[in-house]
C-alpha positions as CSV (number, residue, x, y, z in Angstrom):
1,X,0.0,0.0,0.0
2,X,1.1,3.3,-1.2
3,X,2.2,5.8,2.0
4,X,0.5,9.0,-0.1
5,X,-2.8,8.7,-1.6
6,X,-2.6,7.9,-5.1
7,X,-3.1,11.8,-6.6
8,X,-6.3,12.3,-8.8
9,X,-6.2,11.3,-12.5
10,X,-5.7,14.0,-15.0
11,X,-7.0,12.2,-17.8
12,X,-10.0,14.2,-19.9
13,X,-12.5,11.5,-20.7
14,X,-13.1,13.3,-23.6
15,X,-9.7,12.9,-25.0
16,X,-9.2,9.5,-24.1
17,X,-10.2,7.6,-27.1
18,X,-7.7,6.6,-29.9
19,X,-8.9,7.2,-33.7
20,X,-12.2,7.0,-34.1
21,X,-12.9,6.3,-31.0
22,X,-11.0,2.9,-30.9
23,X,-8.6,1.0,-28.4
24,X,-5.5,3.9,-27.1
25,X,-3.3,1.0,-28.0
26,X,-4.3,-1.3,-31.2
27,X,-3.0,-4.9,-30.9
28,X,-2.5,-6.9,-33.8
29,X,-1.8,-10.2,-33.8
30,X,0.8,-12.5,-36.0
31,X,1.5,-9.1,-37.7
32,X,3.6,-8.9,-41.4
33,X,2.2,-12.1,-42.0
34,X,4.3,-14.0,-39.5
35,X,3.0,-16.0,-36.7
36,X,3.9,-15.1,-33.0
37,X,4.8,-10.8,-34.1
38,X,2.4,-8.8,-32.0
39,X,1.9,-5.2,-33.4
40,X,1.6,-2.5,-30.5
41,X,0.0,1.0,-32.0
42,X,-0.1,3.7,-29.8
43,X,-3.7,5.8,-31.1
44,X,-4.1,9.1,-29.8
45,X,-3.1,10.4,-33.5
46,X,-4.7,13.6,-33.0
47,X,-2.4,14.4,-29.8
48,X,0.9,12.5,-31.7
49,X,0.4,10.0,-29.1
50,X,1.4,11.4,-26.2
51,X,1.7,9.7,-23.0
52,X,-1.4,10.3,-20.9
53,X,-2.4,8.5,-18.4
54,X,-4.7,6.2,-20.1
55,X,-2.6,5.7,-22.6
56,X,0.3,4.3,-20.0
57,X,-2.0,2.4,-18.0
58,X,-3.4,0.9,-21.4
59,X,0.1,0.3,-22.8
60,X,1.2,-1.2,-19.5
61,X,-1.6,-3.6,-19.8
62,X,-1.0,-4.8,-23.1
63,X,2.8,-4.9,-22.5
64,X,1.8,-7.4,-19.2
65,X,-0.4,-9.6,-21.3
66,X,2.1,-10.4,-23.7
67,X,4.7,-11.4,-21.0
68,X,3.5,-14.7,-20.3
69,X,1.7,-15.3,-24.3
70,X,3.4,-17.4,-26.8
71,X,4.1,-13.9,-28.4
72,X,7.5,-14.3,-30.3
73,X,8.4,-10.4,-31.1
74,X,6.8,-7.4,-30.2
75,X,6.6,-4.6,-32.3
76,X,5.9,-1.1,-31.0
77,X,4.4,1.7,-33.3
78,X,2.6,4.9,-33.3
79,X,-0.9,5.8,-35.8
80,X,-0.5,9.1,-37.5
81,X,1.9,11.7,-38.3
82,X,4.1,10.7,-34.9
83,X,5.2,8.0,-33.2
84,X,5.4,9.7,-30.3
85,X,6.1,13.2,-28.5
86,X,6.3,12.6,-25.0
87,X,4.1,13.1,-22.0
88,X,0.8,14.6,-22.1
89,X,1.5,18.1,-21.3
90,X,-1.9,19.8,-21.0
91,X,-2.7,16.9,-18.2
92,X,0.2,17.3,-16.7
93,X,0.1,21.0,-16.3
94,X,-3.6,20.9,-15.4
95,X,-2.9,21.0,-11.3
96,X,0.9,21.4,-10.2
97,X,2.0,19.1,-7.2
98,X,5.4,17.3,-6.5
99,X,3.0,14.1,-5.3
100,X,1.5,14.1,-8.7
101,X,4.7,14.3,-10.7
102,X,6.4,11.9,-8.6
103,X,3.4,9.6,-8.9
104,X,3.5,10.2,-12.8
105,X,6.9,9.2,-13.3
106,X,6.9,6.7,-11.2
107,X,4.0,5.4,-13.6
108,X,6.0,5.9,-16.6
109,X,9.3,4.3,-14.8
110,X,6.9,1.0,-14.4
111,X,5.8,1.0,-18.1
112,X,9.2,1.0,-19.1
113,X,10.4,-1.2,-17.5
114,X,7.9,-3.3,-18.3
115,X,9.0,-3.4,-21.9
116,X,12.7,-4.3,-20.3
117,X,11.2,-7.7,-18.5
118,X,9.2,-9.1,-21.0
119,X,10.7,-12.2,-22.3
120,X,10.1,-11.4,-26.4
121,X,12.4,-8.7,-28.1
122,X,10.2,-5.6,-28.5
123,X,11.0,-3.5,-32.0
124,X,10.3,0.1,-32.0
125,X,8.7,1.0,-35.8
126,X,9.3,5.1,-36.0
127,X,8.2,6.1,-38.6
128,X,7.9,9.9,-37.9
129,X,9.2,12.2,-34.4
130,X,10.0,10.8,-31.3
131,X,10.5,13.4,-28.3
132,X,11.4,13.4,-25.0
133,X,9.7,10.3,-23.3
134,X,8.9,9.3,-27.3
135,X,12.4,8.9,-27.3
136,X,13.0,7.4,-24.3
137,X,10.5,4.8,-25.7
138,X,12.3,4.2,-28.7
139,X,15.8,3.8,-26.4
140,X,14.0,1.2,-23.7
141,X,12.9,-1.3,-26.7
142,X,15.4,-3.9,-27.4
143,X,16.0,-2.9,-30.9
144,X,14.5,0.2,-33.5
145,X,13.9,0.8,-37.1
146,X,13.4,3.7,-38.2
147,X,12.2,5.5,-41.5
148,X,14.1,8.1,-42.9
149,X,11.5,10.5,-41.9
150,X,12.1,10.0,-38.7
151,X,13.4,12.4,-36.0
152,X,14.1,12.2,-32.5
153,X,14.8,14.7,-29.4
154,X,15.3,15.1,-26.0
155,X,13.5,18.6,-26.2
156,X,12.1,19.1,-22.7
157,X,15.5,21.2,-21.9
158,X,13.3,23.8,-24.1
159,X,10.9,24.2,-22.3
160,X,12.5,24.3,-19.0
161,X,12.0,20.4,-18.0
162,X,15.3,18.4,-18.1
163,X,14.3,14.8,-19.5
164,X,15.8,13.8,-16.5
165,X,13.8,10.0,-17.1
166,X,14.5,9.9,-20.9
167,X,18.5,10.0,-20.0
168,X,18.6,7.0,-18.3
169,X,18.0,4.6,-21.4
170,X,19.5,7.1,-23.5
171,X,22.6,7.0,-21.5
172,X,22.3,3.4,-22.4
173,X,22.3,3.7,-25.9
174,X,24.5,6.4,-26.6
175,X,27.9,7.1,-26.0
176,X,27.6,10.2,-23.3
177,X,28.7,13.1,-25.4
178,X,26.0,12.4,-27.8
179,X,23.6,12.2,-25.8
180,X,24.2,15.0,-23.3
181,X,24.8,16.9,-26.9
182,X,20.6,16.1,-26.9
183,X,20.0,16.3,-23.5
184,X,21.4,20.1,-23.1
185,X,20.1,21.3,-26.1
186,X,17.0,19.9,-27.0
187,X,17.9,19.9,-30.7
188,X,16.5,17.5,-33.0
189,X,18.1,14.3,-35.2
190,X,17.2,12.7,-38.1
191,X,17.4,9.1,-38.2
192,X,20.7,8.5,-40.1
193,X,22.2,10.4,-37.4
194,X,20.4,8.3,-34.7
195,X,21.6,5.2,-36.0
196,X,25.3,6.7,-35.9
197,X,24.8,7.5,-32.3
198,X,23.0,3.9,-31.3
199,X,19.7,4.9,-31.0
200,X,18.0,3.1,-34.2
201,X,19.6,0.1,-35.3
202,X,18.4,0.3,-39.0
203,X,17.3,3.0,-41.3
204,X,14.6,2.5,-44.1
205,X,12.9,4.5,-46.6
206,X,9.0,5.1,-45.1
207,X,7.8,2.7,-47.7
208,X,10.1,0.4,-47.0
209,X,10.0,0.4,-43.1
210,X,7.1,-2.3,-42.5
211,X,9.1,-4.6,-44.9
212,X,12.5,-3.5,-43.0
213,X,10.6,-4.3,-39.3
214,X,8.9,-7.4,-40.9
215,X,12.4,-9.1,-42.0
216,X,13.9,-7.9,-38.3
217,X,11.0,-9.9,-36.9
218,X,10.7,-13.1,-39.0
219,X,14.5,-13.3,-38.5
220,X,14.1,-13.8,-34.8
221,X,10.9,-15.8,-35.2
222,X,13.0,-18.2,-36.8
223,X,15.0,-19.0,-33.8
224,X,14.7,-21.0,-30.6
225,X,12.5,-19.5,-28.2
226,X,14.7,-20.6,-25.2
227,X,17.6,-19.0,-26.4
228,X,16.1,-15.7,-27.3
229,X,14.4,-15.1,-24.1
230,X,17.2,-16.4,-21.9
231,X,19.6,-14.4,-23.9
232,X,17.7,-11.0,-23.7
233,X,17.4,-11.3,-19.8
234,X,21.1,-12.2,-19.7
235,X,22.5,-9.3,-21.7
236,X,20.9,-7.2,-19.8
237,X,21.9,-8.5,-16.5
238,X,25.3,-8.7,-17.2
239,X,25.5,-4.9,-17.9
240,X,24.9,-3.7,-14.9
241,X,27.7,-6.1,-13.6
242,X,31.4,-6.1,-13.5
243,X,33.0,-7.8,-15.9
244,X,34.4,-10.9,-13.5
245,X,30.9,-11.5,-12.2
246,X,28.9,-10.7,-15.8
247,X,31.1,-13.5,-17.2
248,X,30.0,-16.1,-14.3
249,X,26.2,-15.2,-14.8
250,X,26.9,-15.3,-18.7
251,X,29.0,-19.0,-18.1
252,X,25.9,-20.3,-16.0
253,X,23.4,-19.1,-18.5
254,X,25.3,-20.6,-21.4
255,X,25.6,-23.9,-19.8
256,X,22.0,-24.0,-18.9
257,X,21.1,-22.9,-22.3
258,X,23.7,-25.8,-23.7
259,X,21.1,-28.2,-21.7
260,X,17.6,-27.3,-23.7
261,X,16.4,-29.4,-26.2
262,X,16.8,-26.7,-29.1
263,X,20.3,-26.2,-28.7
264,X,21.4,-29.7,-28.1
265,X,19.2,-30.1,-31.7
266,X,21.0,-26.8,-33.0
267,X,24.4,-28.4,-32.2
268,X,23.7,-31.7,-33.7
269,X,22.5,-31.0,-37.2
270,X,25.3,-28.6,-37.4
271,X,27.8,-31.9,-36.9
272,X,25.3,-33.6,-39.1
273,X,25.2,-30.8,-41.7
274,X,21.7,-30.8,-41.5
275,X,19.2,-28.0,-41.2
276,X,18.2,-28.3,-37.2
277,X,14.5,-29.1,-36.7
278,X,13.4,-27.2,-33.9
279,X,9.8,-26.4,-31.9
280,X,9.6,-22.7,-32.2
């Protein structure tokens, strides 16, 4: 039980709705054609998506549902001209307290982080901007494709708002003069720029991008599920680590890994020169 009373929504019921008047997050299921890719749309077009409330609490949701599905890949997209800019900042500007932000972000922080536990690799499609907490979006999935369209920022520094929250994955993807380089000035990127710096990890013309996510997908479809989800949660275990004790959790997962079915199978019909024949 929280020790402050949870603060009062901000949300205006008559915003709420995604496109014509549909889900704030659209789900799509076996998406590109390919079994086990579920399609995440954020659908508050009209606002460019931006983070409300609802729209957290709905993407949390969806994000916990597919943790324990037989979802393969998750890819995260936004409808309209965005793909995200950020928090909601009519609602948030609607009654100043420190309880309320603290309580926001705190919300926000869980959403994330939710995106870093699943057990699937989540894809961000961008296919337009992505600003502040868009961005920190795009930096908390495992990997990003983005159009050349694209563009990203850090811009709450311009308005007088650090993006204190959006620094911490950033900080994760970027080497640190890059990304205080965002951080301090709130200027924007385009996306061949972002892929420089390790935001995006592939670049695509906007008619190209669903084909460019849908390749990125099948490719990871098309291996073991064991070794996908064991090796997500390890990689990112063993960066917060020192290097003597990363390499003992990285030994122990590999040897436990060495021990499923798919990889003794994998192993095998590489020594029999054989294509391996594998559950997925």
């Amino acid at each position: 039980m929280s020790a402050h009373p949870q603060p009062q929504s901000r949300s205006d019921p008559e915003r709420e709705t995604g496109s014509d008047h549909g889900s704030l997050v659209e789900v799509e299921h076996d998406a590109y054609g390919t079994p086990g890719v579920v399609r995440l749309t954020l659908n508050r077009p009209a606002a460019f998506n931006a983070l409300s409330e609802a729209l957290l609490d709905e993407l949390h949701t969806q994000l916990a549902t597919l943790e324990k599905s037989d979802a393969r890949v998750v890819v995260l997209a936004g409808a309209g001209r965005a793909f995200c800019a950020g928090h909601d900042l009519k609602e948030m500007r609607a009654a100043p307290s420190l309880d309320y932000y603290q309580w926001l972000f705190a919300r926000c922080t869980k959403t994330m982080l939710t995106i870093r536990r699943l057990p699937q690799p989540v894809i961000a499609r961008v296919h337009g901007i992505a600003t502040a907490a868009g961005c920190q979006l795009v930096a908390m999935c495992d990997l990003a494709v983005a159009a050349d369209t694209a563009r990203f920022a850090t811009s709450g520094v311009n308005l007088g708002l650090f993006c204190a929250t959006p620094a911490v994955p950033l900080s994760r993807n970027v080497m640190p003069k890059a990304a205080l380089d965002m951080l301090l000035t709130g200027d924007f990127i385009d996306a061949l720029t972002a892929k420089q710096h390790g935001l995006v990890n592939r670049v695509a013309p906007l008619d190209g991008l669903d084909a460019e996510v849908a390749a990125l997908a099948a490719s990871i479809c098309a291996k073991p599920r064991g070794a996908v989800s064991v090796g997500k949660a390890l990689f990112y275990r063993q960066l917060e680590m020192g290097v003597e004790a990363a390499y003992q959790l990285a030994g122990q997962t590999m040897a436990c890994n060495m021990m499923m079915d798919s990889a003794l199978e994998g192993v095998q019909a590489f020594i029999d020169k054989r294509s391996p024949e594998w559950r997925r």
